[in-house]
N, CA and C atoms as an extended XYZ file, in Angstrom:
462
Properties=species:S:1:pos:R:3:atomname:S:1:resname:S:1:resid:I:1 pbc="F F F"
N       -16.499      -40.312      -38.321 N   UNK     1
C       -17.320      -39.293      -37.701 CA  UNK     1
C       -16.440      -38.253      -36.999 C   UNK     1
N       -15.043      -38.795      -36.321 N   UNK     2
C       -14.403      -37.944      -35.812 CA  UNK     2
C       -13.782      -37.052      -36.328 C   UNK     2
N       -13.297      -37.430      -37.852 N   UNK     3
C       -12.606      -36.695      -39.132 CA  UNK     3
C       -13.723      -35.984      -39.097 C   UNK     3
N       -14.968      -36.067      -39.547 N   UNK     4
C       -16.114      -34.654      -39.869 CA  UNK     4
C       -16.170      -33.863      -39.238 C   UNK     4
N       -16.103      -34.490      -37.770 N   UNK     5
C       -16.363      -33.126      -36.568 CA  UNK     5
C       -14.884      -32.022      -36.587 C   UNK     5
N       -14.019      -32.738      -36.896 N   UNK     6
C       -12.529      -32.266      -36.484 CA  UNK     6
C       -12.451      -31.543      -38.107 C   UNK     6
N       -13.118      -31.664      -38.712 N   UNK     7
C       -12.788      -31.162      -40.432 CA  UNK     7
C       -13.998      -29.968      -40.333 C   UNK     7
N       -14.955      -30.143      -39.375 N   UNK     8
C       -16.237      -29.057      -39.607 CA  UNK     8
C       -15.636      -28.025      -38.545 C   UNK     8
N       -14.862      -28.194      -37.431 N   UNK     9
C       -14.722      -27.077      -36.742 CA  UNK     9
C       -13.411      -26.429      -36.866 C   UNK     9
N       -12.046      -26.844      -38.010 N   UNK    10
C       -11.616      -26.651      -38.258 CA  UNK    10
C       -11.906      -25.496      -39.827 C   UNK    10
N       -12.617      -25.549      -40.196 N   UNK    11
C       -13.204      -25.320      -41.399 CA  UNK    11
C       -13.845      -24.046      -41.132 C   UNK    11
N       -14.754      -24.085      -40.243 N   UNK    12
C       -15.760      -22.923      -39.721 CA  UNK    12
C       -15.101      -22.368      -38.770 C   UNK    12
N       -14.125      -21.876      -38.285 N   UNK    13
C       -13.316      -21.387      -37.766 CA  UNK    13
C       -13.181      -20.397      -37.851 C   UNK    13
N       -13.186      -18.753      -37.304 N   UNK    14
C       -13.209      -17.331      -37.531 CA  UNK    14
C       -11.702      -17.158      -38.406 C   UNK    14
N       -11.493      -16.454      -39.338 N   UNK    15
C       -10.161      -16.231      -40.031 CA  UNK    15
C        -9.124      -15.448      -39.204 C   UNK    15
N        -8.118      -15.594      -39.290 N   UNK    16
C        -7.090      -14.959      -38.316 CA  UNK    16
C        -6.804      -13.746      -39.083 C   UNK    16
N        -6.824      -12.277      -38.122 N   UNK    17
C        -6.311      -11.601      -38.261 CA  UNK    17
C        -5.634      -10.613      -39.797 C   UNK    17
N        -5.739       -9.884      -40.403 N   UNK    18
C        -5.302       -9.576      -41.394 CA  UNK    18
C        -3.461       -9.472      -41.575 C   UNK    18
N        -2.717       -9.209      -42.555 N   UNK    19
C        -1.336       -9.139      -42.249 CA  UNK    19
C        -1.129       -7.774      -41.872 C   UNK    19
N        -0.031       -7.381      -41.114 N   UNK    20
C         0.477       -6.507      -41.103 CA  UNK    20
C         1.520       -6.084      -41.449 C   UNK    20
N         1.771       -5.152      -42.709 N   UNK    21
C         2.928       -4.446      -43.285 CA  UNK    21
C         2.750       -3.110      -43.520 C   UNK    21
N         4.383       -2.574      -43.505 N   UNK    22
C         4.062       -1.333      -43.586 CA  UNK    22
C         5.235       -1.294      -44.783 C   UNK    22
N         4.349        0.546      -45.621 N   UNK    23
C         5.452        0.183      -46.442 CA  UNK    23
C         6.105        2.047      -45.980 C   UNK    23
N         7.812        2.083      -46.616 N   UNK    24
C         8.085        3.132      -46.347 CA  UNK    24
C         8.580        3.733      -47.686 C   UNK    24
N         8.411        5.358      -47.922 N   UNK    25
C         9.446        5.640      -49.283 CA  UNK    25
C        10.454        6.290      -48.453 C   UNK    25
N        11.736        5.717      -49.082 N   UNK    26
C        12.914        5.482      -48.514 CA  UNK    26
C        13.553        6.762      -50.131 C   UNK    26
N        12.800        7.223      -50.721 N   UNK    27
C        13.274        8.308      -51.722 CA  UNK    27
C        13.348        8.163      -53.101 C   UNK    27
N        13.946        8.708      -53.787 N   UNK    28
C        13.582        8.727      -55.074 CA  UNK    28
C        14.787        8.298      -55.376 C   UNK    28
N        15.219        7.698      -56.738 N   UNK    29
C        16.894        7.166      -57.770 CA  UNK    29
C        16.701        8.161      -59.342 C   UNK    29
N        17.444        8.496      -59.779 N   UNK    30
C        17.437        8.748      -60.982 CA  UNK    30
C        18.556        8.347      -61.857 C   UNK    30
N        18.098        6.542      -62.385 N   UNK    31
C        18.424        5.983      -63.305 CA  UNK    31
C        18.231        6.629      -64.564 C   UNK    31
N        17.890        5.092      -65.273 N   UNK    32
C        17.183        5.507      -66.475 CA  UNK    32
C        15.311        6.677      -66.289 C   UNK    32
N        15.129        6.684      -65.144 N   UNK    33
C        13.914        7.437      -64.986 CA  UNK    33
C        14.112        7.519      -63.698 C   UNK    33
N        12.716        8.191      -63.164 N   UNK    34
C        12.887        8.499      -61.787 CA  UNK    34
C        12.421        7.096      -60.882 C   UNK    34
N        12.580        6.902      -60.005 N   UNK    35
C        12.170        5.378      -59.530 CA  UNK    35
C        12.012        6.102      -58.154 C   UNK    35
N        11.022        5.523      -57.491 N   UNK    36
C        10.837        5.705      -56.365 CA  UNK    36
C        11.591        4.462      -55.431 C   UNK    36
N        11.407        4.481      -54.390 N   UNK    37
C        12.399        2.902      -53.756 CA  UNK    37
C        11.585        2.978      -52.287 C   UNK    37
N        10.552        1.694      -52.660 N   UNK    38
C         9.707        1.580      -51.526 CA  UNK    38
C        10.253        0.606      -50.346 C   UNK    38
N        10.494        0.351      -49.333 N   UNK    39
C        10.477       -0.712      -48.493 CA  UNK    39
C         9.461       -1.287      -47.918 C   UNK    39
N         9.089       -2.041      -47.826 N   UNK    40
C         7.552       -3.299      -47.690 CA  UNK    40
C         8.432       -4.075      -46.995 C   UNK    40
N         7.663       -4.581      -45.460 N   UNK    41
C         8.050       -4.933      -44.106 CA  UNK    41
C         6.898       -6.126      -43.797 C   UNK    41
N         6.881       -7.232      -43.228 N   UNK    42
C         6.094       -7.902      -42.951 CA  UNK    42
C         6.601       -7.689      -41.342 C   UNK    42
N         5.283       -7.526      -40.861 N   UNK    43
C         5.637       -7.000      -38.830 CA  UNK    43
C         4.113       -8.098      -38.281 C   UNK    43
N         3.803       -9.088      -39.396 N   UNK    44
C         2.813      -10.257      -38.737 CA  UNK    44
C         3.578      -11.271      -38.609 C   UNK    44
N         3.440      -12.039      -37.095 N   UNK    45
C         3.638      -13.512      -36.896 CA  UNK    45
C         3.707      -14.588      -37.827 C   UNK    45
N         3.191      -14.547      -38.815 N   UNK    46
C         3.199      -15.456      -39.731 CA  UNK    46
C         3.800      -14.853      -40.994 C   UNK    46
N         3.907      -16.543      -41.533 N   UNK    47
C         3.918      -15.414      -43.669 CA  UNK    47
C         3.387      -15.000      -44.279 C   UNK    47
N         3.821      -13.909      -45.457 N   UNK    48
C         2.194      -13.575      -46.057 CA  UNK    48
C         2.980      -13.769      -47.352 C   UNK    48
N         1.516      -13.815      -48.417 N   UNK    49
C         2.040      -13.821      -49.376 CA  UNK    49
C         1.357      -13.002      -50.111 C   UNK    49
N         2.608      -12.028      -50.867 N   UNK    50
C         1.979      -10.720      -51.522 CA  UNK    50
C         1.384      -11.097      -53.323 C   UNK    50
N         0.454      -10.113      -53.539 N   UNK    51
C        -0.017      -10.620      -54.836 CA  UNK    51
C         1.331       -9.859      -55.634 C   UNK    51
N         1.026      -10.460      -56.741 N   UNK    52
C         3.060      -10.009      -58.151 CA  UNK    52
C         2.458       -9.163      -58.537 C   UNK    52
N         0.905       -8.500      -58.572 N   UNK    53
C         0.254       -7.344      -59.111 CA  UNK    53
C         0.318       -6.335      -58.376 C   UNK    53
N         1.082       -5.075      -58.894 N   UNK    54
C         0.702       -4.280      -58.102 CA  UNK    54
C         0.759       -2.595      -59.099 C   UNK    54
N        -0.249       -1.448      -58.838 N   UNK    55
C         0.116       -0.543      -59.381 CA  UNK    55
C         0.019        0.953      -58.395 C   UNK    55
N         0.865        1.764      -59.422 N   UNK    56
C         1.137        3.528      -59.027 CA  UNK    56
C        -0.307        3.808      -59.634 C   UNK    56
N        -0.873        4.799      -58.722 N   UNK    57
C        -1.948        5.305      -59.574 CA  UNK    57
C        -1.446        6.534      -59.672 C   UNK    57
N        -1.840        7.806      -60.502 N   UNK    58
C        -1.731        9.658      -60.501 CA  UNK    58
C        -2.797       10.173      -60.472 C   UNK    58
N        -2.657       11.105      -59.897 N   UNK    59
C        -4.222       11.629      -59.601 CA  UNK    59
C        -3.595       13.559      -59.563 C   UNK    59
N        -4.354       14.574      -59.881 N   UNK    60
C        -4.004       15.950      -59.752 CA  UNK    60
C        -4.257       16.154      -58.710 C   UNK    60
N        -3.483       17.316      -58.364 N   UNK    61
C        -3.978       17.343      -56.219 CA  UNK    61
C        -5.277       18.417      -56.319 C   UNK    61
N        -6.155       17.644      -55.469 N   UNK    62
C        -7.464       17.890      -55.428 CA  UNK    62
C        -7.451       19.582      -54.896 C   UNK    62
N        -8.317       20.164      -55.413 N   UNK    63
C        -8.842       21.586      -55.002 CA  UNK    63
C       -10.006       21.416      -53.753 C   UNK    63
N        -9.607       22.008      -52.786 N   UNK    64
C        -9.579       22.763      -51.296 CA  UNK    64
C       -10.332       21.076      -50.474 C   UNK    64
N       -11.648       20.678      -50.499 N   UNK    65
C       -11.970       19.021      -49.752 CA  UNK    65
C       -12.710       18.589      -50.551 C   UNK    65
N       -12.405       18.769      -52.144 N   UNK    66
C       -12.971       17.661      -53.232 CA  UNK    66
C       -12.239       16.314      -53.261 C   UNK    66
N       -12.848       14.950      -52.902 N   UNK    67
C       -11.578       14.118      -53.395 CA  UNK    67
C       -10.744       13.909      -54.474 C   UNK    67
N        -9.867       13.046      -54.423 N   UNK    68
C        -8.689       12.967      -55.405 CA  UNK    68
C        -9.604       12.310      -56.747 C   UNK    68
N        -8.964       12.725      -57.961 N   UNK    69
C        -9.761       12.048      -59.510 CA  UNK    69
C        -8.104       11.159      -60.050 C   UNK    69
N        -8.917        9.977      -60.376 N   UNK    70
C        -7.505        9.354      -60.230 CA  UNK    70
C        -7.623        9.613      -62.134 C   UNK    70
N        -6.127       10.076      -62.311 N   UNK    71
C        -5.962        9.932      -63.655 CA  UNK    71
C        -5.660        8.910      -64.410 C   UNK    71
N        -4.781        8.609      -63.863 N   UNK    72
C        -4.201        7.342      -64.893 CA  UNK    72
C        -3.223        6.682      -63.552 C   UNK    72
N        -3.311        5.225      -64.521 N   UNK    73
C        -2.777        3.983      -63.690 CA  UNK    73
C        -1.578        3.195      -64.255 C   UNK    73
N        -1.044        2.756      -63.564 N   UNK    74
C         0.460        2.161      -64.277 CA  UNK    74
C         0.503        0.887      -63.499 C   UNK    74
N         0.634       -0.185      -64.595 N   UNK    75
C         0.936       -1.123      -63.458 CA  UNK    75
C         2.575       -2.042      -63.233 C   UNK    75
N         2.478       -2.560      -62.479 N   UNK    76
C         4.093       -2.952      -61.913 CA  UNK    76
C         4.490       -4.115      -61.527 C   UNK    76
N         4.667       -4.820      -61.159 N   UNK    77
C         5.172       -6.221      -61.060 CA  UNK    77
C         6.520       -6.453      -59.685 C   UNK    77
N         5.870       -6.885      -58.606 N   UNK    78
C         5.994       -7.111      -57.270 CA  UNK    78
C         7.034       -8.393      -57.129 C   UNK    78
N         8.259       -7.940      -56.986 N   UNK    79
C         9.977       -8.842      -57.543 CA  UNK    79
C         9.639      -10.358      -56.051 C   UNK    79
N         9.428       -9.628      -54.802 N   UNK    80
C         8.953      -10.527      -53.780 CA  UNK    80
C         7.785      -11.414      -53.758 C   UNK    80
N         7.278      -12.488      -53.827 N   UNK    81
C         5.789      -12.420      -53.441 CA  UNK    81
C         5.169      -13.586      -52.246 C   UNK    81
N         6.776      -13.570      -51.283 N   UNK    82
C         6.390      -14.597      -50.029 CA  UNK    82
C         7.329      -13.367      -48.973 C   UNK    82
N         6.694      -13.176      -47.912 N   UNK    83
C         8.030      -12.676      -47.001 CA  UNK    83
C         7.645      -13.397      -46.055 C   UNK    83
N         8.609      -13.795      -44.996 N   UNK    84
C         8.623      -14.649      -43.776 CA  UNK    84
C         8.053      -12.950      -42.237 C   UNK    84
N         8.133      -14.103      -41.356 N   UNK    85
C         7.687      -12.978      -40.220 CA  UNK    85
C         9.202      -11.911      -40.387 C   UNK    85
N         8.636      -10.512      -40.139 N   UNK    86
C         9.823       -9.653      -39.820 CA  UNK    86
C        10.898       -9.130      -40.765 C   UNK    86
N        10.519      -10.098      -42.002 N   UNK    87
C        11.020       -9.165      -43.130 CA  UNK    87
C        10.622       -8.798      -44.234 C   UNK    87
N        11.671       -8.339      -44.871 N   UNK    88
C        11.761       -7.125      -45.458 CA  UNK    88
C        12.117       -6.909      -46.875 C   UNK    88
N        11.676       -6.062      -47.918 N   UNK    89
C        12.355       -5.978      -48.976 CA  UNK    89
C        12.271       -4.677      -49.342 C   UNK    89
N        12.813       -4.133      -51.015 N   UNK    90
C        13.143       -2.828      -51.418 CA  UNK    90
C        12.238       -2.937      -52.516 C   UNK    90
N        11.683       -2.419      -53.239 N   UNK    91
C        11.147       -2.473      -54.251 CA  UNK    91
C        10.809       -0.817      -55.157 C   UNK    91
N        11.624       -1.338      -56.282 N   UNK    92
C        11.793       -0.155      -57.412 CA  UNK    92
C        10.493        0.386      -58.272 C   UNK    92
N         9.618        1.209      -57.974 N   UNK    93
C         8.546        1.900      -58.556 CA  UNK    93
C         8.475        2.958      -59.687 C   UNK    93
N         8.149        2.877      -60.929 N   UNK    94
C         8.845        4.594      -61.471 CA  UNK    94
C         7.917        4.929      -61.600 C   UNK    94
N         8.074        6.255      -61.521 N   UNK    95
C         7.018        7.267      -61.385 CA  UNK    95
C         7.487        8.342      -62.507 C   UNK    95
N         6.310        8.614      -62.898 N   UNK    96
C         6.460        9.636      -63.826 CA  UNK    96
C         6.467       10.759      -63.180 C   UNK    96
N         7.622       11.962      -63.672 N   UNK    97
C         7.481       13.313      -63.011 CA  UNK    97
C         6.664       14.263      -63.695 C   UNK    97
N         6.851       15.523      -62.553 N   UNK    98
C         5.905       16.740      -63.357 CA  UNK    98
C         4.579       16.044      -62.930 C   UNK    98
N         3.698       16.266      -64.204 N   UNK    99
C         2.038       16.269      -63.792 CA  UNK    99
C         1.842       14.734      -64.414 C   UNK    99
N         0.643       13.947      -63.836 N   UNK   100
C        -0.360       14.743      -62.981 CA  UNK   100
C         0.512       14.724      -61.847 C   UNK   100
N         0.069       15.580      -60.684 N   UNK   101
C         0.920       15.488      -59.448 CA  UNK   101
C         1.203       14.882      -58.218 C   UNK   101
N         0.276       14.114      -57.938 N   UNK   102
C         0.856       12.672      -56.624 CA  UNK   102
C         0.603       11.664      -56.960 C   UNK   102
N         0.793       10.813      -57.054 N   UNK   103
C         1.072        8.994      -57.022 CA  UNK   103
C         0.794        8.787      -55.429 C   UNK   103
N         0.468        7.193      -55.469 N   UNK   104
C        -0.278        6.180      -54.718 CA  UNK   104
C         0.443        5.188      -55.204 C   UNK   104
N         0.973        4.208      -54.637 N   UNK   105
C         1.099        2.744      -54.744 CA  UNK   105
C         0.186        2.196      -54.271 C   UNK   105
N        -0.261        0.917      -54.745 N   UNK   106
C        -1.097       -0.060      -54.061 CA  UNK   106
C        -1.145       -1.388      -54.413 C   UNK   106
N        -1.036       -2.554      -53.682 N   UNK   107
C        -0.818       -3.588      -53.966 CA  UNK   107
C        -1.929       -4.875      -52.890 C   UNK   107
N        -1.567       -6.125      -52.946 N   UNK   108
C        -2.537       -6.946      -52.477 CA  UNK   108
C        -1.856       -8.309      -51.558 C   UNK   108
N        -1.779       -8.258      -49.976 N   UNK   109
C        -1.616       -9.469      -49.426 CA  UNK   109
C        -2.110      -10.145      -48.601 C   UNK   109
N        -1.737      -11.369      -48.399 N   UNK   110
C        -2.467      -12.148      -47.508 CA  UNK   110
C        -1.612      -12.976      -46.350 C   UNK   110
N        -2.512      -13.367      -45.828 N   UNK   111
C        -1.617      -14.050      -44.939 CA  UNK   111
C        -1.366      -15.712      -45.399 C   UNK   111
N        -0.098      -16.569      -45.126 N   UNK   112
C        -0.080      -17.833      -46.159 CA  UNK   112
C         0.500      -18.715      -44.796 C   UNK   112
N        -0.507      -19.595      -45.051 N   UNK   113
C        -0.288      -21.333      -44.813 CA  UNK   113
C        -0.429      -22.352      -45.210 C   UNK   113
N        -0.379      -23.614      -44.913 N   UNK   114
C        -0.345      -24.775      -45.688 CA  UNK   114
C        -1.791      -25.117      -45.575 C   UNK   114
N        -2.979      -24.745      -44.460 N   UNK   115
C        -3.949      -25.008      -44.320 CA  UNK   115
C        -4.841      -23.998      -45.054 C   UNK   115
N        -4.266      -23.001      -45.532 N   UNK   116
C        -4.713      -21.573      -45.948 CA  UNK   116
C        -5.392      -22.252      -47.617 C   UNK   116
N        -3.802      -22.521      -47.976 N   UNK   117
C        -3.902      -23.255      -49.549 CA  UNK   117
C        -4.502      -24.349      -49.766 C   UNK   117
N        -4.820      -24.903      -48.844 N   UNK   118
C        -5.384      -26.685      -48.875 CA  UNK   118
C        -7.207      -25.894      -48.857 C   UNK   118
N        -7.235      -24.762      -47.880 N   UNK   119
C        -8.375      -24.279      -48.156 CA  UNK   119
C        -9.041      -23.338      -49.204 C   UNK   119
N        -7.816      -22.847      -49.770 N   UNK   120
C        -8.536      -22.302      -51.223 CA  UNK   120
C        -8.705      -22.855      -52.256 C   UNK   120
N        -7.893      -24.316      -52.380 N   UNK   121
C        -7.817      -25.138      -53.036 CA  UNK   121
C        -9.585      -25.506      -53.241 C   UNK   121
N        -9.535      -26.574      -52.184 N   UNK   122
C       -10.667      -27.228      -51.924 CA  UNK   122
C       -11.890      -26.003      -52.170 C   UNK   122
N       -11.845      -24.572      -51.765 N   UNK   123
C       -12.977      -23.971      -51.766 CA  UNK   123
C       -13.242      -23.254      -53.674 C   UNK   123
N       -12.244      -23.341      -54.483 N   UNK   124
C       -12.454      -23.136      -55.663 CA  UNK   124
C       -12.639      -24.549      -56.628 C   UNK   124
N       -12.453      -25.759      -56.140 N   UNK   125
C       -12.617      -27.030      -56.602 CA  UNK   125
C       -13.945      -26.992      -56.472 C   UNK   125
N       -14.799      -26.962      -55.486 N   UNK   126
C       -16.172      -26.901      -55.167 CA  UNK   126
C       -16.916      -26.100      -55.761 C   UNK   126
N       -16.275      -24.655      -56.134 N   UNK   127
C       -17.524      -23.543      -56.609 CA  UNK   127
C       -16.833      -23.848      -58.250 C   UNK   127
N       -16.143      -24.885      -58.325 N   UNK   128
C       -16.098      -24.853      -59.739 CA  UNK   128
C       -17.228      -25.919      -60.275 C   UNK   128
N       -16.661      -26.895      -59.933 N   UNK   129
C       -17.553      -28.728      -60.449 CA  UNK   129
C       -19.108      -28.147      -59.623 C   UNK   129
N       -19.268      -27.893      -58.392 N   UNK   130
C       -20.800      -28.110      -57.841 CA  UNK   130
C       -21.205      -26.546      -58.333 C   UNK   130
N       -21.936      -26.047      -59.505 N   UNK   131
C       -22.409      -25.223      -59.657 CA  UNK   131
C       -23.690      -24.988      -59.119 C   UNK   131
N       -24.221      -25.202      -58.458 N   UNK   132
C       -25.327      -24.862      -57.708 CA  UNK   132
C       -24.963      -24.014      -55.745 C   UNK   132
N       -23.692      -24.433      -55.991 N   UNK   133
C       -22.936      -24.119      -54.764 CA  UNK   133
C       -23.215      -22.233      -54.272 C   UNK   133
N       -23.803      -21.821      -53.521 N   UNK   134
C       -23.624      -20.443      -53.531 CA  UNK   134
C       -23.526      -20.115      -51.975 C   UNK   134
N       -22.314      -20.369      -51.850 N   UNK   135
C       -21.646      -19.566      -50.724 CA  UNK   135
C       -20.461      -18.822      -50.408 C   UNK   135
N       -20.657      -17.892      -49.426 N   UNK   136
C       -19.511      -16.897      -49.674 CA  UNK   136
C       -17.992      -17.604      -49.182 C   UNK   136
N       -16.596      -17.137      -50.349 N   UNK   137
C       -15.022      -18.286      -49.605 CA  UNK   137
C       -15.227      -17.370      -48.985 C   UNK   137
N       -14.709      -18.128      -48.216 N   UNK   138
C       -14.149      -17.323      -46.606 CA  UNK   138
C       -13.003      -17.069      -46.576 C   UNK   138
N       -12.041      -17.572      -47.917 N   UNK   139
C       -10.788      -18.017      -47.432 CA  UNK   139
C       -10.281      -17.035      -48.720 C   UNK   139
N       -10.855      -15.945      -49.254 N   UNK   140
C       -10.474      -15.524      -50.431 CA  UNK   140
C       -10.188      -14.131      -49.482 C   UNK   140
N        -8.771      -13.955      -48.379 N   UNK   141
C        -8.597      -12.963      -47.819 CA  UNK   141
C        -7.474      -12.089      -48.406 C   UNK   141
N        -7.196      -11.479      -49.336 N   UNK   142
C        -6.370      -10.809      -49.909 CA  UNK   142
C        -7.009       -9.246      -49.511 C   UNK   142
N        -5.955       -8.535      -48.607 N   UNK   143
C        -6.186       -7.210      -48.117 CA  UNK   143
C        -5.324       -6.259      -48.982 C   UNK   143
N        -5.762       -5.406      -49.128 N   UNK   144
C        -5.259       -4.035      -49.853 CA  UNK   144
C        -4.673       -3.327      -49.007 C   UNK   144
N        -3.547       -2.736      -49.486 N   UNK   145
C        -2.236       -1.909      -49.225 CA  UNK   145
C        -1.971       -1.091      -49.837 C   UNK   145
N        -1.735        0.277      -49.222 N   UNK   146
C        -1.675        1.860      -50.285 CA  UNK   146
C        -0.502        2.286      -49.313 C   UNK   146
N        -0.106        3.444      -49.763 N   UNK   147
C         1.084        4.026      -49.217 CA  UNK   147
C        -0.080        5.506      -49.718 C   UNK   147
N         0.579        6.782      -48.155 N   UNK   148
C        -0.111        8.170      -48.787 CA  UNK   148
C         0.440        8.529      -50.577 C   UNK   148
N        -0.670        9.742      -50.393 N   UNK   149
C        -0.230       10.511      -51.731 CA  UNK   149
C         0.881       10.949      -51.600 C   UNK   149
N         1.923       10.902      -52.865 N   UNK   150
C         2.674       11.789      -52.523 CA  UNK   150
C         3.288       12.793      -53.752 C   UNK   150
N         3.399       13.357      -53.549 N   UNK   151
C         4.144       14.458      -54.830 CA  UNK   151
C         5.184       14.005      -55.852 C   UNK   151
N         5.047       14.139      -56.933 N   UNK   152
C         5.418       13.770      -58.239 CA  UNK   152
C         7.147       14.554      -58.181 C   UNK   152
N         7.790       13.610      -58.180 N   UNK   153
C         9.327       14.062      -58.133 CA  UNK   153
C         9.420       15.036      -59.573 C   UNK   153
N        10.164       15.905      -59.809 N   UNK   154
C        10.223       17.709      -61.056 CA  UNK   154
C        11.555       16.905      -61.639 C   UNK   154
């Protein structure tokens, strides 16, 4: 009985906090293409763990306060996908130059623990086998991450 109570208020528990990272463009390389060179910072107490998916979108720069029309999407593959508290990595983006004219990065993380995974575990074991199950995971917290528009390196 004491395991249930200690497993039900552990369980129902408000989710902590989203992660916090920031990312910076640290400039452009011209390798074999133009590459942008992002830095992505983990500045949360804990670890997070970033999704390996991630893409540049292009979009033409919008005329006078129409929003942006995203043109086309590229996607990319995220070399990190655990950072500890406080750090840090570089990550190589290419971007196509010329038109269309600004790019967006955007990618997907979360925050990671051992109780985190024991709970997504258990909460996709359940909505798999008990199909009658209809409740919302709680634990499916993967937050979205963009960097501004920015202008298409010539």
């Amino acid at each position: 009985m004491v395991m249930i109570g200690l497993g039900a208020i552990l369980w129902l528990r408000p989710p902590a906090p989203p992660p916090r990272i920031s990312v910076a463009l640290l400039g452009y390389t011209n390798g074999v293409g133009p590459y942008a060179l992002l830095a992505i910072t983990n500045h949360s107490e804990s670890p997070i763990t970033l999704n390996s998916f991630c893409v540049v979108q292009y979009a033409a720069r919008p005329i006078g306060s129409a929003p942006r029309r995203v043109t086309s999407v590229d996607g990319n593959a995220l070399r990190v996908t655990r950072l500890g508290p406080g750090a840090g990595f570089v990550q190589d983006v290419f971007v196509f130059p010329g038109n269309p004219a600004e790019w967006e990065f955007e990618f997907f993380a979360s925050r990671s623990s051992t109780w985190l995974e024991l709970r997504r575990a258990a909460e996709n074991w359940f909505q798999k086998h008990v199909r009658r199950a209809r409740f919302p995971l709680r634990s499916k917290t993967w937050e979205r991450f963009d960097t501004p528009w920015y202008t298409c390196p010539q």
